[in-house]
C-alpha positions in Angstrom: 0.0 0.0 0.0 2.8 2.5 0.3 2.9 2.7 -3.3 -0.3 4.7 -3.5 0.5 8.6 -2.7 -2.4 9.3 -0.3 -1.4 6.3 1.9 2.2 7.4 2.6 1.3 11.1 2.7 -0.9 10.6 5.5 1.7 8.3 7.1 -0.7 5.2 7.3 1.6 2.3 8.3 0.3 -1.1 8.5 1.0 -2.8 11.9 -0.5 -6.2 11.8 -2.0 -8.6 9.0 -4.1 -11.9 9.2 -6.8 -13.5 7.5 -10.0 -11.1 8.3 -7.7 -8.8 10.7 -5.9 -6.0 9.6 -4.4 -3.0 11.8 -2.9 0.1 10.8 -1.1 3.2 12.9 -1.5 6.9 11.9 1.0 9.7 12.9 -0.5 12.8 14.8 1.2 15.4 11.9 -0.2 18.5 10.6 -1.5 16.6 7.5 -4.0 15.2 8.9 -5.0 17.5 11.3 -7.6 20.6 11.0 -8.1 23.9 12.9 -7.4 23.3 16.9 -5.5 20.4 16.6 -8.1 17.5 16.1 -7.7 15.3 13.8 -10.0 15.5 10.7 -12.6 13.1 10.3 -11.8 13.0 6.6 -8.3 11.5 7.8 -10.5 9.2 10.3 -12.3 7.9 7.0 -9.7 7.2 5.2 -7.6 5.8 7.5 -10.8 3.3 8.6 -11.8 2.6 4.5 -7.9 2.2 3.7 -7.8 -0.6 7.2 -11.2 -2.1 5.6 -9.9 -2.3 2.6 -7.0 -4.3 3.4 -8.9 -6.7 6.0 -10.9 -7.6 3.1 -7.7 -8.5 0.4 -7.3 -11.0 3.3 -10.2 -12.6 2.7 -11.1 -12.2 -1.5 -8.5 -14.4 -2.9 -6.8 -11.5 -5.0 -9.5 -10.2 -6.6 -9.5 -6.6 -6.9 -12.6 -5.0 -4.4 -14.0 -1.3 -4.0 -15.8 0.1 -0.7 -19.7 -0.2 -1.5 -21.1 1.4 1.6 -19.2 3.0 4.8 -21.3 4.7 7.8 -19.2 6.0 10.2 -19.7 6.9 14.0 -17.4 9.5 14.9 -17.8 9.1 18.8 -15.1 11.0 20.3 -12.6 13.8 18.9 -9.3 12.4 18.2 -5.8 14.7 19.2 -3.8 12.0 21.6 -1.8 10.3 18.6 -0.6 8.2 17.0 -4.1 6.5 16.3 -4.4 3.1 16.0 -7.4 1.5 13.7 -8.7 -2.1 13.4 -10.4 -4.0 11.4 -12.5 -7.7 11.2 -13.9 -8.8 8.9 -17.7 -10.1 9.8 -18.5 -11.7 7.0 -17.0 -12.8 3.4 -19.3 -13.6 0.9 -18.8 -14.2 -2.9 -19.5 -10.8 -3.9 -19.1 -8.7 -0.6 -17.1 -8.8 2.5 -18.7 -7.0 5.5 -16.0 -5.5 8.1 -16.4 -3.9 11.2 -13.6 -1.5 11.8 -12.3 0.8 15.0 -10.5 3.9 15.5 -8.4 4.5 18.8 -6.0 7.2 20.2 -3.0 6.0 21.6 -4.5 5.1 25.1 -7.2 3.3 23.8 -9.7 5.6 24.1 -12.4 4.1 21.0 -13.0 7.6 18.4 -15.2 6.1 15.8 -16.7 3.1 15.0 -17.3 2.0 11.3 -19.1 -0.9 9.3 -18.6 -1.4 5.9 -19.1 -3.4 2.7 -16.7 -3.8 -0.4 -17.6 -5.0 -3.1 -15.4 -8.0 -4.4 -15.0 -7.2 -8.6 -14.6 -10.5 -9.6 -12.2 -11.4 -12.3 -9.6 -8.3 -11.5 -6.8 -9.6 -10.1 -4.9 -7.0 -7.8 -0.8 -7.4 -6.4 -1.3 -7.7 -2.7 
């Protein structure tokens, strides 16, 4: 994933991979931060739909897969970095894998909760 510019300019690093598990880390920096020093929901969103992402290419057997549907609950705001997000996959199905996904600040403290579906697009191969 670093290869893709929006990854490594937010500083997403990947921490942990397994089948249906994925967890990533993101840098407190002033990219991804907006006025007051929270950090920016849109950077949440990514950093959750890049982390779903990623769980899911664990479970879809190389096949290429876009995010379908994301809802987002932003529960607390985020500035005690770096973040940490997880994700698990609830279910993978031929066509869509469902993943449940968490955002915490580096004491643990739960910022968002996401669930999500991508949608496997079958017969596009993807490098892993």
């Amino acid at each position: 994933m670093s290869r893709e510019k929006l990854f490594s300019y937010l500083g997403l690093k990947v921490i942990k991979i397994e089948k249906g598990y994925v967890e990533t880390s993101l840098e407190y920096s002033e990219n991804v931060l907006r006025i007051g020093g929270v950090l920016h929901g849109g950077a949440i969103m990514t950093t959750i739909d890049y982390t779903g992402g990623l769980a899911t290419m664990t479970v879809n057997d190389g096949e290429d897969q876009v995010t379908q549907e994301l809802k987002i609950n932003f529960l607390e705001p985020m500035s005690n970095g770096p973040f940490r997000c997880v994700a698990k996959v609830v279910r993978a199905g031929r066509t869509a894998v469902v993943v449940e996904v968490d955002f915490f600040d580096k004491d643990g403290v739960l910022g968002a909760k996401a669930l999500g579906t991508w949608y496997i697009l079958r017969g596009r191969r993807v490098a892993k």
